[in-house]
N, C-alpha and C positions, 0 to 999 in steps of 0.2 A: 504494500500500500504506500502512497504517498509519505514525505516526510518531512515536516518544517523543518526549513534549517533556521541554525541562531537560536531554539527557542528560549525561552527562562524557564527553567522545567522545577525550581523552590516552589513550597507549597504557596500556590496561585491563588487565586479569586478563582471556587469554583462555576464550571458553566452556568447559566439561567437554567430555569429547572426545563425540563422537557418540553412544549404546544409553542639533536644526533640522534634519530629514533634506528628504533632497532630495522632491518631492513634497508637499508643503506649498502648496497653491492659493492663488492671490490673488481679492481678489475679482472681477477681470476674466477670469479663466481661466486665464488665463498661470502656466505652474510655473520659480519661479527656479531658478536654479544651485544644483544639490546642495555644500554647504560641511562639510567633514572638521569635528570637534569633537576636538580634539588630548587635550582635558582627560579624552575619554571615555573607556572601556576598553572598549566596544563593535567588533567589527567585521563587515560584513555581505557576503556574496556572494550574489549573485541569477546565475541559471542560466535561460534562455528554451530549451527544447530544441524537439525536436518533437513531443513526446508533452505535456510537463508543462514547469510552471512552477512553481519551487523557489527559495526564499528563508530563508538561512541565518545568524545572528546568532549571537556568539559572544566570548566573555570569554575573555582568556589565564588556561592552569591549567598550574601544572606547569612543567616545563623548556619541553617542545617539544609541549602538546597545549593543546585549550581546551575550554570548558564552552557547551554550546548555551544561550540565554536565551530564542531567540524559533525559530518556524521557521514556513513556511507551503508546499504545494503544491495544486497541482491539474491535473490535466489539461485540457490544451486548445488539443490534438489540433491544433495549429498546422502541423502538414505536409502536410493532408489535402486529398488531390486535386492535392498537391504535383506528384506524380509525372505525371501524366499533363498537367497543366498547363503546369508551370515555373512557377507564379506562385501567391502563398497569396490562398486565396480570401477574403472579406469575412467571411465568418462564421467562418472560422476566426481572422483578426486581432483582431474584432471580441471573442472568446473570449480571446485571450492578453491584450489592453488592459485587460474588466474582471479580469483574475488581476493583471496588471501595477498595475492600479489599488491593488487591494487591497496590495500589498506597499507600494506608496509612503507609504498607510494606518499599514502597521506602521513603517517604517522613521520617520514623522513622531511618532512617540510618543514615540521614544527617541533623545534624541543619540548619531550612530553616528560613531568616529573614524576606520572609514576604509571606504569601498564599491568593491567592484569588482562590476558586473555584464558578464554574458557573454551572446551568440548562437551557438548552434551549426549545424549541420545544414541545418536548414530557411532561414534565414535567407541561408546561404553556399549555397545553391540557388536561392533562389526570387530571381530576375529582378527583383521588386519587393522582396527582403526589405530593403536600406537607406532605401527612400521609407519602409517601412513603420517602421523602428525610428526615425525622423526624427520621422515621428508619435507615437510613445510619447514621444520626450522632450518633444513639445510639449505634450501631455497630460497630463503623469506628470511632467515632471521629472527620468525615468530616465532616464540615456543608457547603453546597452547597446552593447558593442565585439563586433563579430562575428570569433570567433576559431580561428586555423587548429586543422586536425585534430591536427594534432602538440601544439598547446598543449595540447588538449583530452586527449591523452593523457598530456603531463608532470602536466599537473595530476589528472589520476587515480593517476599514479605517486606524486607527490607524499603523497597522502592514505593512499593504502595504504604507503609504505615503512614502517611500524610493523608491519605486519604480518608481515613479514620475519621470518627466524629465521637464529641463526648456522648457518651448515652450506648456506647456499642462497647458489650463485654466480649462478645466472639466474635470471630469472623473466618467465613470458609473461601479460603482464594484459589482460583483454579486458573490453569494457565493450560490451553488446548495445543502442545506444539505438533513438529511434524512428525516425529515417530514415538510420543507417548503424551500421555496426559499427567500433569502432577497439582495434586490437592494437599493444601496445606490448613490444616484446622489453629485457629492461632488463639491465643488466650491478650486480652488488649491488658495491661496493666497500669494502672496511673501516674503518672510521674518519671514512665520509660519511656525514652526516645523509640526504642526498638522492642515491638512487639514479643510475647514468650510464643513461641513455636509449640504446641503441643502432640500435633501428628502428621504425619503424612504420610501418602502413598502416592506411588509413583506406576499408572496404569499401560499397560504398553500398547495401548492405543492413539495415533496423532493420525492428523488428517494427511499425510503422506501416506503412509501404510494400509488408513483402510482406503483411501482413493485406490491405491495397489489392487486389495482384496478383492474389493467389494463398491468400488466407484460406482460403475453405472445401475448398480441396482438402491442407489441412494439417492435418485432421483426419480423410482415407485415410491408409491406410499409404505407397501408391504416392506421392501430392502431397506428402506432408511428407519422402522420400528424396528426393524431385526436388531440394526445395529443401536438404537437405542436398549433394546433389551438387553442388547450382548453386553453393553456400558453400562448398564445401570446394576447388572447383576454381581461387576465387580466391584461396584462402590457398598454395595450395601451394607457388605462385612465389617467397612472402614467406618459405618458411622455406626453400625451395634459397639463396636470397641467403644468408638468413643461417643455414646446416647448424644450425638447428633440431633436427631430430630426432635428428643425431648430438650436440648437447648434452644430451639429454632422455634417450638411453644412458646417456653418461658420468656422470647422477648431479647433483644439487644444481639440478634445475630446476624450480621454484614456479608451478604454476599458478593465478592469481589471475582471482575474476571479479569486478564489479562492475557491477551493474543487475538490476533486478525479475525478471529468466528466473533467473539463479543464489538471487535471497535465498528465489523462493517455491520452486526445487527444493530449497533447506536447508530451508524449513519444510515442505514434505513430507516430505522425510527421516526430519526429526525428530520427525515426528506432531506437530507444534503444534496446539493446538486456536484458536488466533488466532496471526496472523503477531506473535512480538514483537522487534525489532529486535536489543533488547540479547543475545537468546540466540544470535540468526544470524549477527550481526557475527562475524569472527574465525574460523568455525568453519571446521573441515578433512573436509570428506568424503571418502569412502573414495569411489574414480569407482565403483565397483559399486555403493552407496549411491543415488549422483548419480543415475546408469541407471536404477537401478531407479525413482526418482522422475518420472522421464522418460514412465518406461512405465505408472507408474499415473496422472498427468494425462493423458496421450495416453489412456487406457482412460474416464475420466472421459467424453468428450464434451463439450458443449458444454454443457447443463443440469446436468451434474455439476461441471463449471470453476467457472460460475456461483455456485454453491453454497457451493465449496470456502472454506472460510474465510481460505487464505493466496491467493484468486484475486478471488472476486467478479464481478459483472457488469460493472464498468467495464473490467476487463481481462480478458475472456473469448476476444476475440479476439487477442490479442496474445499469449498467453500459447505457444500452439503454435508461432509461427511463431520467436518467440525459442527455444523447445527444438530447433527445427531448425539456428538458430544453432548453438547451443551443440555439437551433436549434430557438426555439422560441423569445429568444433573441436577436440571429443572424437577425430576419427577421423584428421585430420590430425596431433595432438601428442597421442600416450596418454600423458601424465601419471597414474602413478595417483591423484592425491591433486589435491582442487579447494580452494584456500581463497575462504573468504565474505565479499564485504568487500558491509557495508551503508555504503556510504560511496564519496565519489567529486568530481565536477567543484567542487560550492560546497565540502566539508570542503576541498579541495587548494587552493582562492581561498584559505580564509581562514588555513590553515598560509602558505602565500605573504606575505599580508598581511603577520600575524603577524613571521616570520620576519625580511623587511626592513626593518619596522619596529625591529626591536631592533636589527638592524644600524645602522642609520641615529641609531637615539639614541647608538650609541657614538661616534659624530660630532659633540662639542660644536657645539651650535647648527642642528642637520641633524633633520628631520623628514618621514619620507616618508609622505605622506599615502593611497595607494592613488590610485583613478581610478574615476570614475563609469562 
């Protein structure tokens, strides 16, 4: 999807309600050791997922927020044939290297004081995905740390805690990526910047994999319940553990999403006539809203998706089998009220960074640099 650049991404004024970096080549090929710039005020998170590659640059703003400077994504669709292989194929590594490329490109422009890049998903599956990140640093420079699902979910917790409101004891945040789904049960505490983490599970369902599976029978009625049944029936266990739905009675429980099935259901919602970030972020949908958005992409088709100005042809297919996600969601935790976080894995790196960082300067003579 679209992406502002520049934005101010500190906790904002939320919407109106609804109606020498590393990668730097020598001339023999060889990429040196990425070196932190202490002097700089930059800091950057690279995110390799399974769908897309995202790289995120960022100025401290504010108490506890920061100002985007640079950004870059692209798809490439790095999981693909994942599934049925266990091993990423050449042409899809081949796709992540030149995007990997291009970031090391940006990150060589600008001295960056501290880097953290991540692997998700595909990488913590595929058989080969450590030979294969071996190779990006020897190319790139970039060394990327393949990180569990639970990090994966602190650090989306991490980026949405501003979205938080007093009056909210729990909240269940879900993030639809492309080769799995991760839910995080979070307990809100008062007086914590950072939310306590209570549960999670990490479903190996994302809209890459069943687009793989079971794509075009997610655009019948009959194929897209399947796959809500087939999703719902793994959540269920996750919320007996933790009596979920009796929290979600008792009141003060936040449904948070983050990933392209909830920002384009907001921008359906919302009639946007182009998906724009700053208006989605934050926003609270009414779930009857959410539904209803549901039901008029499902009505869409495939030539209609296409079209859709908050879908497009790159994500035509993905797009239904993430609503079945969600949809599964929706039936297992009736929350009525969804919030929209356009934000997630590289915003929560670099609040992280951030974060330790200042801790660390109040440490006469102590400098924590991040980690390539």
């Amino acid at each position: 999807m679209p992406e502002d650049a520049a934005l101010d991404l500190q906790t904002a004024p939320r919407p109106a309600p609804l109606g020498e970096a590393r990668g730097r080549l020598s001339a023999c090929g060889a990429a040196p050791a990425w070196q932190p710039n202490p002097a700089s005020g930059a800091y950057a998170a690279l995110d390799l997922g399974t769908n897309n590659c995202r790289l995120l640059l960022g100025t401290p703003q504010g108490g506890s927020g920061f100002r985007v400077i640079d950004s870059f994504s692209r798809i490439v669709r790095l999981g693909e044939g994942l599934g049925a292989t266990g091993r990423l194929s050449d042409q899809a590594m081949d796709r992540a290297l030149t995007a990997l490329q291009a970031c090391a490109q940006k990150l060589a422009r600008r001295p960056v004081r501290a880097l953290q890049a991540v692997a998700t998903e595909a990488c913590r599956r595929a058989s080969n995905g450590p030979a294969f990140l071996a190779r990006v640093e020897a190319e790139t420079g970039l060394r990327l740390r393949i990180i569990s699902a639970r990090e994966e979910a602190e650090l989306a917790m991490e980026s949405c805690a501003p979205l938080l409101e007093s009056g909210d004891r729990r909240a269940l945040l879900f993030d639809i990526g492309g080769g799995s789904t991760e839910i995080a049960w979070i307990r809100i505490l008062p007086g914590r910047q950072v939310p306590e983490l209570i549960g999670t599970i990490s479903v190996p369902v994302g809209v890459v994999t069943l687009s793989e599976r079971c794509g075009p029978s997610c655009f019948t009625e009959a194929g897209f319940h399947a796959v809500v049944e087939e999703v719902a029936a793994r959540l269920r266990g996750f919320d007996s553990v933790h009596c979920i739905g009796q929290e979600i009675r008792a009141g003060g429980v936040r449904l948070m999403g983050t990933s392209g099935t909830v920002t384009t259901l907001a921008g359906v919602a919302m009639a946007l006539p182009r998906y724009r970030r700053l208006l989605v972020d934050g926003q609270v949908l009414e779930a009857c809203d959410a539904d209803q958005a549901l039901g008029d992409l499902f009505a869409l088709g495939r030539d209609g998706l296409a079209a859709h100005p908050c879908v497009g042809p790159d994500r035509v297919d993905f797009v239904l089998p993430g609503c079945a996600v969600y949809a599964a969601i929706r039936q297992v935790w009736p929350v009525p009220r969804l919030t929209v976080a356009d934000r997630g894995l590289r915003e929560g790196i670099l609040l992280r960074l951030m974060r330790l960082d200042r801790a660390a300067q109040r440490r006469p003579g102590r400098f924590w640099p991040g980690c390539g």
